[in-house]
C-alpha positions in Angstrom: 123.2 90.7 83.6 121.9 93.4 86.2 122.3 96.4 83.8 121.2 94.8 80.6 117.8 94.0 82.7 118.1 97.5 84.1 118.7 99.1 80.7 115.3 96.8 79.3 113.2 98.4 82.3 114.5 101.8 81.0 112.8 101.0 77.6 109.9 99.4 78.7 108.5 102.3 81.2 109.9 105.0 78.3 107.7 103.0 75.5 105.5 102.9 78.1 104.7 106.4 78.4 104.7 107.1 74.8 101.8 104.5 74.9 100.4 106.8 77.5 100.4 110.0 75.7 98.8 108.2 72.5 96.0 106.8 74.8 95.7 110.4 75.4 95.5 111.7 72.3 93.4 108.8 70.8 90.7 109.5 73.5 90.2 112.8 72.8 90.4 112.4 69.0 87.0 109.7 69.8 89.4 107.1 68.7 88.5 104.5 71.0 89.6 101.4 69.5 93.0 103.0 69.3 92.6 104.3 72.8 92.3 100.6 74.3 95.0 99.0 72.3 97.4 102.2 73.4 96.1 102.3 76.9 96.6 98.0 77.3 100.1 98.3 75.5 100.6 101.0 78.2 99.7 98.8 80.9 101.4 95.0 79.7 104.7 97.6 79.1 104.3 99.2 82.7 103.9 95.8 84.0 106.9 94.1 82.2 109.1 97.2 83.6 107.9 96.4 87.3 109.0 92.7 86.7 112.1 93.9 85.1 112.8 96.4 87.9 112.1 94.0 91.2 114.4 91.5 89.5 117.5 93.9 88.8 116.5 94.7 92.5 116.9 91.0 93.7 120.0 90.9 92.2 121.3 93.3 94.3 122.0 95.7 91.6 121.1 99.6 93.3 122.5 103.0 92.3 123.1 105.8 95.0 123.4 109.2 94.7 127.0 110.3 94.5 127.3 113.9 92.8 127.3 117.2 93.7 126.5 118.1 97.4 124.0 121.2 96.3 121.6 118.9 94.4 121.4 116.3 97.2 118.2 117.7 98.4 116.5 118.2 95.0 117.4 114.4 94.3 116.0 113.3 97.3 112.8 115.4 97.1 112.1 113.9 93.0 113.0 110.8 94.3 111.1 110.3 97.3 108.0 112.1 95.5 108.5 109.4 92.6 108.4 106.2 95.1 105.1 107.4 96.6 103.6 108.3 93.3 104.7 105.4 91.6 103.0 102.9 94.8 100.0 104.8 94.2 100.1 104.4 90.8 99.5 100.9 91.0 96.1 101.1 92.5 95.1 104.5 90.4 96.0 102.2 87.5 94.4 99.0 88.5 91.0 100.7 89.4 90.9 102.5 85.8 91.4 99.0 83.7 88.5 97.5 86.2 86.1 99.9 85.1 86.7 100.2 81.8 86.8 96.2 81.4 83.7 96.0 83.5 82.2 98.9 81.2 83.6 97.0 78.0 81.7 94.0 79.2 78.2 95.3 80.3 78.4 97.0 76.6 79.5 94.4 74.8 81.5 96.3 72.4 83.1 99.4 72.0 80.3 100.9 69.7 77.7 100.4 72.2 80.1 102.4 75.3 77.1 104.5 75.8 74.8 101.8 76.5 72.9 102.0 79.9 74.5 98.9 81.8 77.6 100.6 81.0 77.5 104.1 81.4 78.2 103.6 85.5 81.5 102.3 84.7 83.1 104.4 81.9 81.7 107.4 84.1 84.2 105.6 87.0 87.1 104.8 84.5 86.9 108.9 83.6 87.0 109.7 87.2 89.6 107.3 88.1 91.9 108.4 85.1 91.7 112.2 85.9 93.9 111.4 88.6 95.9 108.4 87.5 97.1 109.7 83.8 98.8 112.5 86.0 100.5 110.5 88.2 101.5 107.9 85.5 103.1 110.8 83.4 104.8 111.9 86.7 106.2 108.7 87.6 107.4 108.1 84.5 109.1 111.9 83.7 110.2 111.7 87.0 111.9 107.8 86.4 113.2 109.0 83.6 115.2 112.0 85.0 116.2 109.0 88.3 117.5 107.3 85.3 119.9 109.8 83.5 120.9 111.5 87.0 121.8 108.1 88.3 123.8 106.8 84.9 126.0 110.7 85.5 126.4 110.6 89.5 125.7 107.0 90.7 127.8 104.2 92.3 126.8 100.8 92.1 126.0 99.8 95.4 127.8 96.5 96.8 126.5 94.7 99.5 
Protein backbone atom coordinates (compact mmCIF):
# COMPACT_ATOMS: atom_id res chain seq x y z
CA UNK A 1 0.00 0.00 0.00
CA UNK A 2 3.21 2.20 0.81
CA UNK A 3 4.19 2.80 -2.83
CA UNK A 4 0.79 3.20 -4.33
CA UNK A 5 0.41 6.17 -1.56
CA UNK A 6 3.90 7.13 -2.46
CA UNK A 7 3.32 7.06 -6.21
CA UNK A 8 -0.26 9.42 -5.42
CA UNK A 9 2.15 11.98 -3.46
CA UNK A 10 4.36 11.95 -6.68
CA UNK A 11 1.24 13.17 -8.64
CA UNK A 12 -0.24 15.37 -6.37
CA UNK A 13 3.01 17.75 -5.69
CA UNK A 14 3.78 17.27 -9.78
CA UNK A 15 0.00 18.64 -10.55
CA UNK A 16 0.83 20.73 -8.02
CA UNK A 17 3.40 22.68 -9.56
CA UNK A 18 1.80 22.80 -12.87
CA UNK A 19 -0.92 24.71 -10.81
CA UNK A 20 1.98 26.82 -9.67
CA UNK A 21 3.27 27.91 -12.93
CA UNK A 22 -0.39 28.73 -14.25
CA UNK A 23 -0.99 30.83 -11.10
CA UNK A 24 2.03 32.44 -12.50
CA UNK A 25 1.15 32.96 -15.72
CA UNK A 26 -2.55 33.95 -14.89
CA UNK A 27 -1.20 36.79 -12.62
CA UNK A 28 0.73 38.35 -15.00
CA UNK A 29 -1.73 37.98 -17.88
CA UNK A 30 -4.24 40.20 -15.09
CA UNK A 31 -6.23 37.01 -15.00
CA UNK A 32 -7.14 37.07 -11.47
CA UNK A 33 -10.04 34.90 -11.22
CA UNK A 34 -7.89 32.24 -12.85
CA UNK A 35 -5.02 33.21 -10.72
CA UNK A 36 -7.06 32.21 -7.39
CA UNK A 37 -8.58 29.12 -8.60
CA UNK A 38 -4.86 27.99 -9.94
CA UNK A 39 -3.05 29.25 -6.88
CA UNK A 40 -5.97 27.36 -4.31
CA UNK A 41 -5.81 24.13 -6.53
CA UNK A 42 -1.96 24.63 -5.97
CA UNK A 43 -2.37 24.79 -2.32
CA UNK A 44 -5.43 21.89 -1.62
CA UNK A 45 -2.86 19.63 -4.13
CA UNK A 46 0.40 20.67 -1.99
CA UNK A 47 -1.56 19.90 1.04
CA UNK A 48 -3.07 16.49 -0.08
CA UNK A 49 0.78 15.52 -1.00
CA UNK A 50 1.97 16.41 2.59
CA UNK A 51 -0.88 14.05 4.01
CA UNK A 52 0.01 11.54 1.51
CA UNK A 53 3.78 11.81 2.18
CA UNK A 54 3.61 11.69 6.36
CA UNK A 55 1.48 8.66 5.95
CA UNK A 56 3.71 6.60 3.47
CA UNK A 57 6.24 7.92 6.29
CA UNK A 58 4.24 6.25 9.18
CA UNK A 59 4.20 3.32 7.45
CA UNK A 60 7.64 2.96 7.63
CA UNK A 61 8.06 3.08 4.00
CA UNK A 62 11.74 5.25 3.35
CA UNK A 63 14.18 5.09 0.42
CA UNK A 64 18.07 5.58 0.89
CA UNK A 65 20.57 6.50 -1.27
CA UNK A 66 22.32 3.52 -2.71
CA UNK A 67 24.13 4.37 -6.15
CA UNK A 68 27.16 5.52 -7.21
CA UNK A 69 29.77 6.72 -4.59
CA UNK A 70 30.75 10.11 -6.78
CA UNK A 71 27.16 11.46 -6.57
CA UNK A 72 26.78 10.90 -2.82
CA UNK A 73 27.61 14.34 -2.03
CA UNK A 74 25.43 16.11 -4.77
CA UNK A 75 22.48 13.86 -3.40
CA UNK A 76 22.99 14.87 -0.11
CA UNK A 77 23.54 18.68 -0.83
CA UNK A 78 19.81 18.64 -3.15
CA UNK A 79 18.47 16.74 -0.58
CA UNK A 80 19.22 18.48 2.51
CA UNK A 81 18.67 21.91 0.65
CA UNK A 82 15.09 20.43 -0.35
CA UNK A 83 14.07 19.54 3.47
CA UNK A 84 14.94 23.04 4.59
CA UNK A 85 13.23 24.70 1.67
CA UNK A 86 10.35 22.70 1.70
CA UNK A 87 9.79 23.48 6.05
CA UNK A 88 10.05 26.91 5.05
CA UNK A 89 7.74 26.53 2.48
CA UNK A 90 5.10 25.93 4.73
CA UNK A 91 5.09 29.21 6.40
CA UNK A 92 6.13 31.30 3.04
CA UNK A 93 2.99 29.61 1.82
CA UNK A 94 0.70 30.04 4.67
CA UNK A 95 1.54 33.79 5.09
CA UNK A 96 0.70 34.48 1.20
CA UNK A 97 -2.96 32.74 1.31
CA UNK A 98 -3.56 34.97 4.66
CA UNK A 99 -3.06 38.08 2.96
CA UNK A 100 -4.58 37.47 0.02
CA UNK A 101 -7.79 36.01 1.81
CA UNK A 102 -7.66 38.91 4.21
CA UNK A 103 -7.26 41.27 1.09
CA UNK A 104 -10.13 39.24 -0.78
CA UNK A 105 -12.27 39.96 2.26
CA UNK A 106 -11.67 43.70 3.03
CA UNK A 107 -12.51 44.02 -0.94
CA UNK A 108 -15.22 42.12 -1.19
CA UNK A 109 -14.55 40.81 -4.61
CA UNK A 110 -11.96 40.35 -6.90
CA UNK A 111 -13.02 43.45 -9.03
CA UNK A 112 -12.65 45.75 -6.28
CA UNK A 113 -8.70 44.32 -5.33
CA UNK A 114 -7.66 47.86 -5.51
CA UNK A 115 -9.97 49.08 -2.99
CA UNK A 116 -8.37 51.04 -0.01
CA UNK A 117 -9.10 48.50 2.95
CA UNK A 118 -7.41 46.21 0.75
CA UNK A 119 -4.57 47.49 -0.86
CA UNK A 120 -2.36 46.73 2.61
CA UNK A 121 -2.84 43.16 2.10
CA UNK A 122 -2.43 42.28 -1.63
CA UNK A 123 0.70 44.74 -1.26
CA UNK A 124 1.83 41.86 1.65
CA UNK A 125 0.57 38.79 -0.45
CA UNK A 126 3.07 40.39 -3.43
CA UNK A 127 5.86 40.66 -0.93
CA UNK A 128 5.36 37.36 0.59
CA UNK A 129 5.04 35.56 -2.89
CA UNK A 130 8.31 37.07 -4.26
CA UNK A 131 9.96 34.78 -1.99
CA UNK A 132 7.66 31.83 -1.62
CA UNK A 133 6.85 31.09 -5.54
CA UNK A 134 10.72 30.46 -5.66
CA UNK A 135 11.04 28.27 -3.05
CA UNK A 136 7.75 26.35 -4.01
CA UNK A 137 9.20 25.84 -7.60
CA UNK A 138 12.48 24.68 -5.89
CA UNK A 139 10.93 22.26 -3.59
CA UNK A 140 9.07 20.83 -5.98
CA UNK A 141 11.98 20.57 -9.13
CA UNK A 142 14.04 19.53 -6.54
CA UNK A 143 11.27 16.58 -5.12
CA UNK A 144 10.92 15.74 -8.33
CA UNK A 145 14.61 14.89 -9.20
CA UNK A 146 14.54 13.02 -5.03
CA UNK A 147 11.85 11.14 -6.77
CA UNK A 148 13.38 9.67 -10.09
CA UNK A 149 17.06 9.44 -8.35
CA UNK A 150 15.50 7.48 -5.56
CA UNK A 151 13.08 5.07 -8.00
CA UNK A 152 17.05 4.38 -10.05
CA UNK A 153 19.46 4.02 -6.88
CA UNK A 154 17.21 3.52 -3.73
CA UNK A 155 16.66 0.62 -1.27
CA UNK A 156 13.66 0.33 0.61
CA UNK A 157 14.59 0.84 3.97
CA UNK A 158 13.38 -2.01 6.64
CA UNK A 159 13.24 -1.29 10.03
Amino acid sequence: MAPIINQWAVITIVLSGIALLFGVAFIRRGNREAHMRAMLAASALATLFLVLYLTRLAMGYEKQYVGPEQWRTAYFVLLISHIILAAANLPLALGALWNAWKGLRAAGNLANIGAPAARPYFARHRAWVRWTVPVWLYVAVTGWIIYLVLGRYGAVMTG
